[in-house]
C-alpha positions in Angstrom: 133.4 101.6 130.0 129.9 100.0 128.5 127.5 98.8 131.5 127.0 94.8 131.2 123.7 95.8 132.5 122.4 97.8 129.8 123.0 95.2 126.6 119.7 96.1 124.0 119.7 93.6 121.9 117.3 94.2 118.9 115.1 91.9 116.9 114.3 94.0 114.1 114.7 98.1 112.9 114.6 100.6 115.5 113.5 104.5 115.2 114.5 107.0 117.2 112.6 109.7 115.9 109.0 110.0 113.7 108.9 107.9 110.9 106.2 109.0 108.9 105.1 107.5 105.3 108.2 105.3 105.1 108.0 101.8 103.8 110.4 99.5 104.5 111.0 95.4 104.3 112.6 93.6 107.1 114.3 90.0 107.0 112.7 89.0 103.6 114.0 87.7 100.1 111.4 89.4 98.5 109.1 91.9 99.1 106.2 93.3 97.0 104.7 96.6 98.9 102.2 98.9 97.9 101.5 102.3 99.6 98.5 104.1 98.9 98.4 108.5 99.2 94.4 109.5 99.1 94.8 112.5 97.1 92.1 114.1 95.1 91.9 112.6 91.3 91.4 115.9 88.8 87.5 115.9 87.9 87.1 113.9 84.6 90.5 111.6 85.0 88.7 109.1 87.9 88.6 105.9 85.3 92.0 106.9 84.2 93.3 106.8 87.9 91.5 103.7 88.7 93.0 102.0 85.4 96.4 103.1 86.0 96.1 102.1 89.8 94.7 98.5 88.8 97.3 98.2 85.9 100.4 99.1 88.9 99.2 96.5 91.2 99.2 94.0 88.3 102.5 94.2 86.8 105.0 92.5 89.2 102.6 89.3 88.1 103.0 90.3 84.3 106.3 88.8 84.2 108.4 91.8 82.8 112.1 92.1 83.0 112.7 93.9 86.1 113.7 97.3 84.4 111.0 96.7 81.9 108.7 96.7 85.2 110.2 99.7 87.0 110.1 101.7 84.1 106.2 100.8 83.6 105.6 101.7 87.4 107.5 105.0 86.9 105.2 105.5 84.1 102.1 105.0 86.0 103.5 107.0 89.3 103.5 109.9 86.4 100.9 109.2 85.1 99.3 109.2 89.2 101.0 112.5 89.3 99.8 114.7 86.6 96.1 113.6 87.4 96.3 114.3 91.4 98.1 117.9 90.8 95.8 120.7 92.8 96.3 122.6 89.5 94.7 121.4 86.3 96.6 118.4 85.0 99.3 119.4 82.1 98.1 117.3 78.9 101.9 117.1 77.6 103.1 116.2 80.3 100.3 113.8 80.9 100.8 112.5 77.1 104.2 111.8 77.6 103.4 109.6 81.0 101.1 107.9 79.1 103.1 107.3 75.9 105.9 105.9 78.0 103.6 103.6 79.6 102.0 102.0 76.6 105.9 101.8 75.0 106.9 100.1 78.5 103.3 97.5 77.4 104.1 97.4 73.8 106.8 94.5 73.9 104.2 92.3 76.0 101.2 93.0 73.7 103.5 91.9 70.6 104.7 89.0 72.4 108.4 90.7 72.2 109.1 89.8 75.2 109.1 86.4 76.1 108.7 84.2 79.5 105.8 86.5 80.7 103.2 85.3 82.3 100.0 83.0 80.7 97.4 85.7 79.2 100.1 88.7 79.4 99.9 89.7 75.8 95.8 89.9 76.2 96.5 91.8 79.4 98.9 94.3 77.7 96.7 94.7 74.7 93.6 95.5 76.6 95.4 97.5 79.1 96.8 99.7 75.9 93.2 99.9 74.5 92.0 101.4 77.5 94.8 103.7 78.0 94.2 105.0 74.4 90.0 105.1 74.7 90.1 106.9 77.9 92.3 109.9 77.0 
C-alpha cells in the first residue's frame, strides 16, 4: 500500500545516478544548445577549427531546411573530428567531411534554396571560400 505521506511530486527531470556530458531541453518548444569538448586541435588545423566552429554556431540562423541543416552540422562535427584525433588527422577522410560540407552550403551560395535568411548566399559563398583556401 503507497504511504500518503511520501507523495514526490516533481517539477522537472530527475537523476538518480551521474549524469555526466548530457544535454537535455526541458518544457520548451524550441531549443537551440551548444556543447562545447576542449580537446586539442591537430597543429596546423587551428583556423580550420575556429571556422568550422564559427560556421556550426551560425547555421540554425541560415535558414536551411532542417535536414539541409543537420546534414551541414554532421559535416562540421566530422569535420571537428578528424582535426581533434590524438593521431594525425586522415586527409581523405578529412576531404570527404569537408566536401560534404561545402555540398550541404552549395544550394545557399547559388541561391537554390530559397526562404533563407537576408545575406545567406554571401554567408555560404564566403564560408565555401574559406573552406577551400584554408585546406
Amino acid at each position: 500500500m503507497n504511504d500518503p505521506r511520501h507523495v514526490n511530486n516533481y517539477e522537472g527531470p530527475v537523476f538518480n545516478a551521474e549524469v555526466s556530458g548530457a544535454q537535455f531541453a526541458w518544457n520548451n518548444e524550441t531549443v537551440t544548445q551548444n556543447q562545447r569538448n576542449d580537446t586539442t586541435i591537430a597543429p596546423g588545423f587551428e583556423a580550420l577549427a575556429t571556422l568550422v566552429t564559427d560556421l556550426l554556431r551560425q547555421l540554425p540562423q541560415v535558414g536551411l531546411a532542417d535536414q539541409d541543416r543537420e546534414d551541414a552540422e554532421s559535416a562540421v562535427r566530422e569535420v571537428l573530428t578528424v582535426i581533434t584525433r590524438p593521431d594525425a588527422p586522415e586527409p581523405g577522410k578529412l576531404r570527404r567531411a569537408l566536401a560534404m560540407l561545402k555540398g550541404a552550403l552549395a544550394p545557399v551560395a547559388t541561391g537554390v534554396v530559397t526562404g533563407t535568411a537576408v545575406g545567406a548566399q554571401e554567408w555560404a559563398r564566403t564560408a565555401i571560400g574559406s573552406l577551400t583556401r584554408l585546406v
